[in-house]
C-alpha positions in Angstrom: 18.5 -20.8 -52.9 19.0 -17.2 -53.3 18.2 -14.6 -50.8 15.2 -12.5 -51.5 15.4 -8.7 -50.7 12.1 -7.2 -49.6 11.3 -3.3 -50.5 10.8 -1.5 -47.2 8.9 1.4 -48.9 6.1 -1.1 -50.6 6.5 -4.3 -48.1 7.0 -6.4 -50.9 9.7 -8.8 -53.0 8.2 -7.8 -56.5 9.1 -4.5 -57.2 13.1 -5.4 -57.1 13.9 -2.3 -55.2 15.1 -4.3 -52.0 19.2 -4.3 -51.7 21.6 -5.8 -49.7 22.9 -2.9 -48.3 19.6 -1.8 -47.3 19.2 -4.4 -45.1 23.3 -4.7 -43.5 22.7 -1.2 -42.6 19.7 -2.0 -40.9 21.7 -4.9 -39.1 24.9 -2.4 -38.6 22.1 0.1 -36.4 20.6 -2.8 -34.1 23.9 -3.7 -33.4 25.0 -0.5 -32.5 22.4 0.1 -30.4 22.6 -3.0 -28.8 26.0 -1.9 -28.0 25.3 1.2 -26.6 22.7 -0.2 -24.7 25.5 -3.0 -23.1 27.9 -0.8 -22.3 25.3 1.2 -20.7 24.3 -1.4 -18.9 28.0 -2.1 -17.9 27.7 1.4 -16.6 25.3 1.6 -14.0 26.0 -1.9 -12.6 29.1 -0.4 -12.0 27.8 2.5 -10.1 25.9 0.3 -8.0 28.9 -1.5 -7.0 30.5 1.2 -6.3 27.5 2.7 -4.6 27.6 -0.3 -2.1 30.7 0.8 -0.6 29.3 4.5 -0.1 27.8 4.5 3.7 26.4 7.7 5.1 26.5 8.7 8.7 24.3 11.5 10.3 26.2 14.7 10.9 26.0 15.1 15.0 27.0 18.9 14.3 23.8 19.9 12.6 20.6 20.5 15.3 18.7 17.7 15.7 15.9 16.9 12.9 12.7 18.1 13.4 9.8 15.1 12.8 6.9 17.1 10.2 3.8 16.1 9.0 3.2 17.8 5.3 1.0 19.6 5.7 2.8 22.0 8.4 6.8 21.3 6.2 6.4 24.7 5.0 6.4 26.8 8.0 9.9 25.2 8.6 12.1 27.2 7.1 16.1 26.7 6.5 15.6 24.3 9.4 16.5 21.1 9.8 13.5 18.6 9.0 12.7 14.9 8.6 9.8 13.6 6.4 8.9 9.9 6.2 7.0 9.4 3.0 6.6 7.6 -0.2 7.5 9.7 -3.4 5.7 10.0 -6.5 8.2 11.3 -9.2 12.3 11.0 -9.7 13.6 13.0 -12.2 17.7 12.8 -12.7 19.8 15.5 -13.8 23.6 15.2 -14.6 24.6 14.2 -10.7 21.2 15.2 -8.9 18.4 13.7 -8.4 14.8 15.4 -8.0 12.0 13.4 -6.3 8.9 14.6 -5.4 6.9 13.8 -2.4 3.3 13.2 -2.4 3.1 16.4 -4.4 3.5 18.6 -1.6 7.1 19.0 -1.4 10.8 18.5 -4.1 13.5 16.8 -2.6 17.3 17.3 -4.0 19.8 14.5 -3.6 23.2 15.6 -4.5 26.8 14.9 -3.9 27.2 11.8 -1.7 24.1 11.6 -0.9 23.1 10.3 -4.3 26.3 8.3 -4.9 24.7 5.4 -2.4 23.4 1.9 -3.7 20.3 2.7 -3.1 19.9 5.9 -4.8 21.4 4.6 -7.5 18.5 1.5 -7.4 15.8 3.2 -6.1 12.3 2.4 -7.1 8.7 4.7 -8.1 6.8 4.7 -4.8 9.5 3.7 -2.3 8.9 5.0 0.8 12.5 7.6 1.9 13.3 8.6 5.4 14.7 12.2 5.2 16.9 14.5 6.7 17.9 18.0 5.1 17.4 21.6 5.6 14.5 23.1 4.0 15.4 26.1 1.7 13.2 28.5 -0.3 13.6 28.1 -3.9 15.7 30.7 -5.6 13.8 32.9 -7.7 13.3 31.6 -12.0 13.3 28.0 -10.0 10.1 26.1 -9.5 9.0 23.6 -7.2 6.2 22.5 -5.2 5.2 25.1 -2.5 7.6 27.2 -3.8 10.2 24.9 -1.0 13.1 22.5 -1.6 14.4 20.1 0.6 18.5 19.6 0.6 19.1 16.6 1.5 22.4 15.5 4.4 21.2 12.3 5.2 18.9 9.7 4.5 17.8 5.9 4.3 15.4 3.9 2.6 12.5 2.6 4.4 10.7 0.7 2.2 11.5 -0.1 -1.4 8.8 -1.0 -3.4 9.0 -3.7 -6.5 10.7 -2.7 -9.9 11.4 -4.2 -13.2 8.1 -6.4 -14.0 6.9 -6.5 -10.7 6.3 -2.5 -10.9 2.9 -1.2 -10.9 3.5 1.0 -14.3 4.6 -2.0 -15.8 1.6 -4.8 -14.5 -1.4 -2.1 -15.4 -1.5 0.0 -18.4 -4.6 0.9 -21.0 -4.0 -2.2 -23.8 -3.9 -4.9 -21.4 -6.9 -7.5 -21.7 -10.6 -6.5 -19.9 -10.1 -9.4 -17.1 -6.6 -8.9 -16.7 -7.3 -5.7 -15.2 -10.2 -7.2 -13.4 -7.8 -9.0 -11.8 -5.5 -6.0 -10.7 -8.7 -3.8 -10.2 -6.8 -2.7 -6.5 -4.2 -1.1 -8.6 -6.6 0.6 -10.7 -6.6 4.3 -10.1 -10.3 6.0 -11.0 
């Protein structure tokens, strides 16, 4: 039985114009992406085992943290606060990472800080314990409240699901009428 060869430009056998090296190419760029995507992979499991032997400590030579609701964070200025929240957005950049919390306020995790396990695993809408000095942004920089929060020490309170268990991933537009009956908590109007 010979192998038939179908033309990618018309979807069909009958034209002739299908090759062999059409279609190894084709095979050659999945596998290469697949192994991109291992050693990847490889990668960041490797960071997080490595991030389980990083342990932070409080630094007792810094004032004590200062407990702040959001709405008054902003009249704290390059002092030494601690907001309990969940956080809405995580953007990483080379070794930083960005989150921002409940809209009202961006958080940097750099350094040490984000070299822990569970920076390295952490999760859309996990609620963060933090402690940091809060700094006006430097000018051409944008942020929420024009303030940024530098982070020296903090721990995860509660981590919330990932992978399928993730909200983003169990409601989204295409899904089937009673399925998102189903989930209608979820739903955001």
């Amino acid at each position: 039985m010979s192998t038939i060869y179908i033309d990618e430009a018309t979807d069909s056998d009958t034209t002739g114009q299908g090759t062999e090296s059409q279609h190894s190419k084709k095979g050659a760029d999945e596998e290469a992406k697949k192994k991109q995507m291992n050693l990847l992979n490889e990668r960041q499991r490797k960071r997080a085992k490595n991030g389980k032997s990083v342990v932070l400590t409080e630094d007792t030579s810094l004032p004590k943290a200062i407990k702040v609701v959001e709405t008054s964070v902003m009249s704290f200025n390059l002092t030494e606060v601690c907001p309990r929240r969940r956080y809405h957005n995580l953007l990483n950049i080379d070794l930083n990472q960005f989150l921002s919390l409940a809209g009202y306020l961006q958080v940097v995790l750099s350094g040490r800080v984000n070299q822990t396990y569970h920076a390295l695993t952490l999760t859309l809408e996990s609620t963060v314990e933090l402690i940091g000095t809060l700094q006006v942004v430097p000018e051409g920089k944008t942020a929420p409240g024009g303030h940024a929060l530098i982070v020296d020490h903090w721990q995860l309170v509660g981590a919330a699901p990932g992978a399928e268990d993730a909200f983003t991933n169990r409601l989204n537009e295409t899904q089937l009428v009673q399925a998102r009956l189903n989930q209608r908590a979820f739903e955001l109007v």
